[in-house]
GULUM-95172 format. One record per residue (C-alpha): residue number from 1; x, y, z; residue in three letters. Coordinates in nm, 2 decimals, m for minus. Each point is the difference from the previous one (the first is absolute). Example, Ala and Ser with C-alpha at 12.3 -4.5 7.8 and 13.67 -1.06 7.14 Angstrom:
+-----+--------+--------+--------+------+
|  nr |   east |  north |     up | rest |
+-----+--------+--------+--------+------+
|   1 |   1.23 |  m0.45 |   0.78 |  ALA |
|   2 |   0.14 |   0.34 |  m0.07 |  SER |
+-----+--------+--------+--------+------+
//
This chain:
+-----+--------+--------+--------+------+
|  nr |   east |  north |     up | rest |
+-----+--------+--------+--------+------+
|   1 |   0.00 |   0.00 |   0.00 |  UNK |
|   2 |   0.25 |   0.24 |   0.07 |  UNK |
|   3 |   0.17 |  m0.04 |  m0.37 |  UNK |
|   4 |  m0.32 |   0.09 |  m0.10 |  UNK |
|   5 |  m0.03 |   0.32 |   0.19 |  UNK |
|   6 |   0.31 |   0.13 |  m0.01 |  UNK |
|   7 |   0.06 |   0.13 |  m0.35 |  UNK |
|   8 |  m0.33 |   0.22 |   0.07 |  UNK |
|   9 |   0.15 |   0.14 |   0.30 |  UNK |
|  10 |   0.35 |   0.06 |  m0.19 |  UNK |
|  11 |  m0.24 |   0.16 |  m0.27 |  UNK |
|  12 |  m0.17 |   0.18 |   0.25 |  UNK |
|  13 |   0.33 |   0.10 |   0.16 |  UNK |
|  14 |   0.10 |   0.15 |  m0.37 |  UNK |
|  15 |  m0.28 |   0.20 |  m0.06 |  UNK |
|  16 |  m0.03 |   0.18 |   0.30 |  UNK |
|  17 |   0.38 |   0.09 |  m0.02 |  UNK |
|  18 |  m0.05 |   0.10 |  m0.36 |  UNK |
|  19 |  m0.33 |   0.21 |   0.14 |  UNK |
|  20 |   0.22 |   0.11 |   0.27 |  UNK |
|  21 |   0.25 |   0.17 |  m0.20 |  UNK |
|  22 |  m0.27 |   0.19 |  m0.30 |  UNK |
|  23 |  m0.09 |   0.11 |   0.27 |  UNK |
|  24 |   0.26 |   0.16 |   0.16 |  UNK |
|  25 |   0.06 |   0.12 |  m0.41 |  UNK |
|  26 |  m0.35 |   0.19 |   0.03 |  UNK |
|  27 |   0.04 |   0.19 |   0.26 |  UNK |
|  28 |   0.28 |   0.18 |  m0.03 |  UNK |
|  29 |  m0.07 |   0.39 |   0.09 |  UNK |
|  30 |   0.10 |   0.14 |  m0.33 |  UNK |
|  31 |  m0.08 |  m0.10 |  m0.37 |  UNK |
|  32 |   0.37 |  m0.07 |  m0.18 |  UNK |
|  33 |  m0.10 |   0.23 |  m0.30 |  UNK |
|  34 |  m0.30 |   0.29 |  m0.10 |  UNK |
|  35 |  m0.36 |  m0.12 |  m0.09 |  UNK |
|  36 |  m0.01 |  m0.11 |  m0.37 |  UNK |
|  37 |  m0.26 |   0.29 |  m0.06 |  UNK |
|  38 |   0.28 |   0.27 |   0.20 |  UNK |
|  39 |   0.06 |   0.30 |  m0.23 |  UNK |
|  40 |   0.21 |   0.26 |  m0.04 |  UNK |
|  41 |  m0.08 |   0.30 |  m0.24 |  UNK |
|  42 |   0.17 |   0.34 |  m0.03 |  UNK |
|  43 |  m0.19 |   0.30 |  m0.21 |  UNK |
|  44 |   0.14 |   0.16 |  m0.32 |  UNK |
|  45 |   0.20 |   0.34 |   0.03 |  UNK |
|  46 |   0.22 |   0.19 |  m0.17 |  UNK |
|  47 |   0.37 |   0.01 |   0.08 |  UNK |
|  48 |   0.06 |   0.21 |   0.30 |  UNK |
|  49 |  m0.32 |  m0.04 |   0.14 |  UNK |
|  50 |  m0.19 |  m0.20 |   0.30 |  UNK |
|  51 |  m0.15 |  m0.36 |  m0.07 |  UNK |
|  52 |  m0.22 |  m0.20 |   0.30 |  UNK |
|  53 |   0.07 |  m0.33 |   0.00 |  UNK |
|  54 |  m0.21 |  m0.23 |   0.20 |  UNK |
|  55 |   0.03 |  m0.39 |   0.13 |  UNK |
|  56 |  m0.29 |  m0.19 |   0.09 |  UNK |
|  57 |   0.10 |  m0.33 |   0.14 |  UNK |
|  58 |  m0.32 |  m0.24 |   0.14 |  UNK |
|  59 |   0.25 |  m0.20 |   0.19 |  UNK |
|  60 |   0.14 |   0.34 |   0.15 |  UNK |
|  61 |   0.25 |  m0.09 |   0.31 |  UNK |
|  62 |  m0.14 |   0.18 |   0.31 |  UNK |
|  63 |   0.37 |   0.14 |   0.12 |  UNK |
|  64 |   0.10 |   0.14 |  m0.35 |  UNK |
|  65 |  m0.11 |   0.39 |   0.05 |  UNK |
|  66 |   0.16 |   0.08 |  m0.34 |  UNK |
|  67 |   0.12 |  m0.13 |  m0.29 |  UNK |
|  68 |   0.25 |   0.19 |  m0.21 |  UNK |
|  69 |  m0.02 |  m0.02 |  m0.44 |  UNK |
|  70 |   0.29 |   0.04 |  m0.19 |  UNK |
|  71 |   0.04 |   0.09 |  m0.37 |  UNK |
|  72 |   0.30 |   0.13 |  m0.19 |  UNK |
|  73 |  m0.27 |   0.28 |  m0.18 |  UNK |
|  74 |   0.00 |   0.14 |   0.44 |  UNK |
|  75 |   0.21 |   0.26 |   0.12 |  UNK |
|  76 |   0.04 |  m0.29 |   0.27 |  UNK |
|  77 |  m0.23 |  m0.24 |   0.20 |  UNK |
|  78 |  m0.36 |   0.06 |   0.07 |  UNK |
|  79 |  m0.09 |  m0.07 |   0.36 |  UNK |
|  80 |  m0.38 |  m0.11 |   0.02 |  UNK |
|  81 |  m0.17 |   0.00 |   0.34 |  UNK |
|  82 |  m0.29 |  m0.23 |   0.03 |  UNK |
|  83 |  m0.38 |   0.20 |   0.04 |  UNK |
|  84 |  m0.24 |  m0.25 |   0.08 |  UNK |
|  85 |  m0.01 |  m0.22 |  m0.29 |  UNK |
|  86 |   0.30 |   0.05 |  m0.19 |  UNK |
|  87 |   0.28 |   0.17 |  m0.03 |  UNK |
|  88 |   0.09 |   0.34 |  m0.16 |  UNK |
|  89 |   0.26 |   0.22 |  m0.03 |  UNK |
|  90 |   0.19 |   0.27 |  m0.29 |  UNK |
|  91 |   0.27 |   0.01 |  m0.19 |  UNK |
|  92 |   0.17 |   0.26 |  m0.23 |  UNK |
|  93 |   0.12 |  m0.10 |  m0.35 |  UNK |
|  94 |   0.34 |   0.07 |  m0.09 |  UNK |
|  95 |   0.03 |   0.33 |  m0.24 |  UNK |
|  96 |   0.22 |  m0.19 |  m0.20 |  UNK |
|  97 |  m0.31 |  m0.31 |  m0.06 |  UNK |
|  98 |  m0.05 |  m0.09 |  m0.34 |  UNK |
|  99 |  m0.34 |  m0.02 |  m0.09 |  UNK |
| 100 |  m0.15 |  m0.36 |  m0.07 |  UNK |
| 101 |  m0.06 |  m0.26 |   0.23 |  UNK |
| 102 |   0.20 |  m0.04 |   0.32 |  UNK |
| 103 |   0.00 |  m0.33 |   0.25 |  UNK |
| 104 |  m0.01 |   0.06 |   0.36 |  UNK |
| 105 |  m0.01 |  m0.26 |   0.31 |  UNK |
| 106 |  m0.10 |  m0.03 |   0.38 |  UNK |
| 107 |   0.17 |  m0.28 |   0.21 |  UNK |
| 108 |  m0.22 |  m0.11 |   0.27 |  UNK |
| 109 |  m0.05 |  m0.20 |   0.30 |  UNK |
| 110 |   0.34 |   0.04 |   0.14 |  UNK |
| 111 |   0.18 |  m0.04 |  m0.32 |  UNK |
| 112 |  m0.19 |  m0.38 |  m0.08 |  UNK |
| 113 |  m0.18 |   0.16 |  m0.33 |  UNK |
| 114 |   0.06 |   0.25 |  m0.25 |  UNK |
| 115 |  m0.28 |   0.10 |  m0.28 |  UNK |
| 116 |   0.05 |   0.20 |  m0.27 |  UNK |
| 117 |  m0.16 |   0.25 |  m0.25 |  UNK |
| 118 |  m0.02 |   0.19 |  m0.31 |  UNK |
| 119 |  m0.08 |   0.36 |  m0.01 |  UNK |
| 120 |   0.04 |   0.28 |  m0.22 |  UNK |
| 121 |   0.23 |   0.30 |  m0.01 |  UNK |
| 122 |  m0.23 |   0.29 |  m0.17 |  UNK |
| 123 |   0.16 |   0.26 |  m0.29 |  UNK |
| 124 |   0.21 |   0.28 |   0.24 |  UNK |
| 125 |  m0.30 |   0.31 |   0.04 |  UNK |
| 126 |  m0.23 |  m0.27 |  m0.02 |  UNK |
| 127 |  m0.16 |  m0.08 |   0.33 |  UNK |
| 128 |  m0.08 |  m0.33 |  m0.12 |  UNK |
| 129 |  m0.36 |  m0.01 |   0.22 |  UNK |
| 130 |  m0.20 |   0.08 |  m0.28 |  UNK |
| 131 |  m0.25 |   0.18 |   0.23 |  UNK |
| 132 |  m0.01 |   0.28 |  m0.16 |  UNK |
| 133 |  m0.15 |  m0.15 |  m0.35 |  UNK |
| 134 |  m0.27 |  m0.15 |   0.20 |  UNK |
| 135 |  m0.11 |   0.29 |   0.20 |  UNK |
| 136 |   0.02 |   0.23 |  m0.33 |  UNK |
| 137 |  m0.25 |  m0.28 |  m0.17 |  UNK |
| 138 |  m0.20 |  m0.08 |   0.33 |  UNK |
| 139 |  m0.10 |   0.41 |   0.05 |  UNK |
| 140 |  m0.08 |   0.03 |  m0.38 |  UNK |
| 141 |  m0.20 |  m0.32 |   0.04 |  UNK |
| 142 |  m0.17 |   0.11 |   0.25 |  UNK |
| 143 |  m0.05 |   0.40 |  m0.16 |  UNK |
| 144 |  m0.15 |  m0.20 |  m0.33 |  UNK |
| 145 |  m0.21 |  m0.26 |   0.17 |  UNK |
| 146 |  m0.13 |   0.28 |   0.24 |  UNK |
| 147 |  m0.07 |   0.26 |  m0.30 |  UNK |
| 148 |  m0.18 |  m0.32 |  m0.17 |  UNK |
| 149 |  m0.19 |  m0.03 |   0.27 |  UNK |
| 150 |  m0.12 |   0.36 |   0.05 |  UNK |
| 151 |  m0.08 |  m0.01 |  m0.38 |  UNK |
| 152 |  m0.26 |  m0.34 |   0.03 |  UNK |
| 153 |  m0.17 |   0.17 |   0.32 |  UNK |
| 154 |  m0.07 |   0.32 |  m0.22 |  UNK |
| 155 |  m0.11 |  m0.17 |  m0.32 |  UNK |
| 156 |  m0.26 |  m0.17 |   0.22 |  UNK |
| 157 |  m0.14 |   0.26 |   0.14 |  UNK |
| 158 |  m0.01 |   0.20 |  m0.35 |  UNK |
| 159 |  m0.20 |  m0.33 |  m0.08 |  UNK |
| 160 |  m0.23 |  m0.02 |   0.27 |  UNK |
| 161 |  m0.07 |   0.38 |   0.02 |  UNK |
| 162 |  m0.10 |  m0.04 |  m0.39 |  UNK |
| 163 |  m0.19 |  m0.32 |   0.11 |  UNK |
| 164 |  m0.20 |   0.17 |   0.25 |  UNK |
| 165 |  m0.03 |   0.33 |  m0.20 |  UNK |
| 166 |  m0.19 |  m0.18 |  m0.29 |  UNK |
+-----+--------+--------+--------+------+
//
């Protein structure tokens, strides 16, 4: 009887060591790398200029307070302090940044990951936000649609005042 029950207790014996040890693997306080979804973006600008750059990291480790991006388009590094749900920070282009795209990167949790990016490095007098394009076409949308407006609310009442006039 007992060759009979002892390969399920030596099986038994395996398994709980094997469950034992994953385990000890899961819960280990920080994650060895960012969440696959973590990213990192900086905002166009011209040469000379400020860019934000923000990191948002799901799997954000609760003692890392900042995070510094690098780039070689940066005067130097970009220190990001974390605001709640991610982190954010500026940096100021080099004068000397050729226009075109531009790779930056954020090393994070303790030095374990590193992500990287692509951005772009605007024409110099160029802001590169392309703001003001938008709010040039968003008031004269609005200054059309409103004078459209004003123009169907007067042709109906031309039309009911000949309506009720007949």
């Amino acid at each position: 009887m007992f060759r009979a029950i002892a390969p399920t207790i030596a099986t038994t014996w395996v398994l709980a060591a094997a469950g034992t040890s994953v385990l000890t693997v899961s819960e280990s306080s920080a994650p060895p790398e960012s969440a696959p979804s973590a990213t990192l973006s900086v905002s166009t600008g011209a040469p000379g200029s400020e860019v934000e750059a923000t990191w948002l990291d799901e799997w954000r480790d609760a003692e890392e307070r900042t995070v510094t991006v690098r780039s070689d388009a940066f005067e130097k590094p970009a220190l990001l302090t974390f605001t709640g749900r991610q982190y954010t920070g500026v940096a100021r282009l080099r004068a000397d940044a050729e226009p075109g795209e531009a790779r930056a990167q954020v090393i994070s949790h303790g030095g374990k990951s590193v992500k990287k990016a692509n951005f772009r490095v605007g024409e110099a007098g160029n802001s590169g936000s392309g703001a003001f394009p938008w709010v040039v076409g968003g008031v004269g949308g609005a200054v059309v649609l409103a004078a459209g407006a004003g123009f169907l609310v007067r042709a109906r009442r031309r039309k009911g005042a000949g309506a009720g006039g007949n």
